[in-house]
C-alpha positions as CSV (number, residue, x, y, z in Angstrom):
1,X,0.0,0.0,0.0
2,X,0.8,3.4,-0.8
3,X,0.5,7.1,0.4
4,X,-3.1,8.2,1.1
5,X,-5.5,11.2,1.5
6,X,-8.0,11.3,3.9
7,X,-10.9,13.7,3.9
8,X,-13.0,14.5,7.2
9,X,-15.9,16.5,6.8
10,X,-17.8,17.6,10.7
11,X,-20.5,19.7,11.0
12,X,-20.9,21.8,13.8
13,X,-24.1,22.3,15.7
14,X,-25.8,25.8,15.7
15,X,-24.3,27.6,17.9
16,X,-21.4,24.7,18.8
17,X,-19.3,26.6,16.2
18,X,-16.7,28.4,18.3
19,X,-16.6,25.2,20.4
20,X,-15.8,22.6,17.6
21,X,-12.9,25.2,15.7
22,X,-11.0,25.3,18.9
23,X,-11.5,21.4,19.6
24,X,-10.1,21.0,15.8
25,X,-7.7,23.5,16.1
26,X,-5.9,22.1,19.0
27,X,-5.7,18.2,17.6
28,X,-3.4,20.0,14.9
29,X,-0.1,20.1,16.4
30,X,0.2,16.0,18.1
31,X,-1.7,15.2,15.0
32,X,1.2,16.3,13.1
33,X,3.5,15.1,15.4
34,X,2.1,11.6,14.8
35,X,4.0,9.2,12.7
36,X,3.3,9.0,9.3
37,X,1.8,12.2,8.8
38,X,3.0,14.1,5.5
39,X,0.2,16.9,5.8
40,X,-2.7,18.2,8.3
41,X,-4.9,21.0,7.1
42,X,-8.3,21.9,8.9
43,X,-10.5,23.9,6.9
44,X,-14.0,26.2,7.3
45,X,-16.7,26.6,4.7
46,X,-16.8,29.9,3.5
47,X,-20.6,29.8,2.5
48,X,-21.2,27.8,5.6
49,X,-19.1,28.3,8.6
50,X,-20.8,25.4,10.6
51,X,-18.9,22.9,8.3
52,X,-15.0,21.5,8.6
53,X,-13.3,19.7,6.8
54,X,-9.8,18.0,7.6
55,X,-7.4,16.9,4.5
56,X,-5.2,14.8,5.3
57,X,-1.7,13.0,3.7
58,X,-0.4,10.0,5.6
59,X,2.6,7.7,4.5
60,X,0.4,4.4,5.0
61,X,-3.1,3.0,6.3
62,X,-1.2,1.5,9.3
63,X,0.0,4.8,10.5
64,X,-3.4,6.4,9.5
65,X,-4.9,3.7,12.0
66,X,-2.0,4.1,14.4
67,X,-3.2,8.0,14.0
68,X,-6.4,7.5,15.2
69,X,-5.8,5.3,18.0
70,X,-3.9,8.2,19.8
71,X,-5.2,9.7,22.8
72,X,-5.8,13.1,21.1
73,X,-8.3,11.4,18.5
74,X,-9.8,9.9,21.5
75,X,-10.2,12.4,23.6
76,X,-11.9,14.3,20.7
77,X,-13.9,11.5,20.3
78,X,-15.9,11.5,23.4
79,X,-16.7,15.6,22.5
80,X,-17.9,14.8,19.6
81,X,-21.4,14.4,20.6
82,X,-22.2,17.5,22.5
83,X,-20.2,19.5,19.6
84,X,-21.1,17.9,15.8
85,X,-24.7,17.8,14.3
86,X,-24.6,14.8,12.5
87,X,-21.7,12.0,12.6
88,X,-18.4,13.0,10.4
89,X,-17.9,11.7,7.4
90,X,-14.7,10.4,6.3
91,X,-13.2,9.5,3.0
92,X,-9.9,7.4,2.5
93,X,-8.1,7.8,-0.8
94,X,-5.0,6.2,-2.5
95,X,-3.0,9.2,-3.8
96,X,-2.4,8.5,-7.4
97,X,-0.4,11.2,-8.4
């Protein structure tokens, strides 16, 4: 297997705005700490500001999954509830060029 993308798309609830960017914001730097990771970009709708969406470049699916088993993504995890509309929809992709 080779390099992939990843896409995350969250959707805040009204008013849980504020709340989710800083939540987002701070899983940035350990995120890119995390082995494996080639880029970590978070994102906000210009048309619609409730909406996020991560793009992500990771060397392999096994640090991708090593990625998420980290206490940061964990910790986000059990926020998630009180702070995202709907669940977040993810998208892996093989980079082909």
């Amino acid at each position: 297997m080779g390099k992939i993308a990843v896409v995350a798309t969250m959707i805040a609830k009204p008013g849980k705005e504020d709340a989710l960017k800083q939540e987002l914001l701070g899983l940035i730097e350990p995120s890119r700490a995390d082995e494996g990771c080639l880029k970590y970009h978070l994102h906000q709708d210009q048309a619609d500001p409730t909406v996020f969406v991560f793009y992500e470049n990771w060397e392999s699916k096994e640090l991708l999954d090593a990625h998420l088993a980290q206490p940061h993504l964990k910790a986000f995890g059990e926020k998630a509830g009180e702070l995202l509309a709907e669940p977040f929809g993810v998208r892996i992709l093989d980079i082909l060029a």
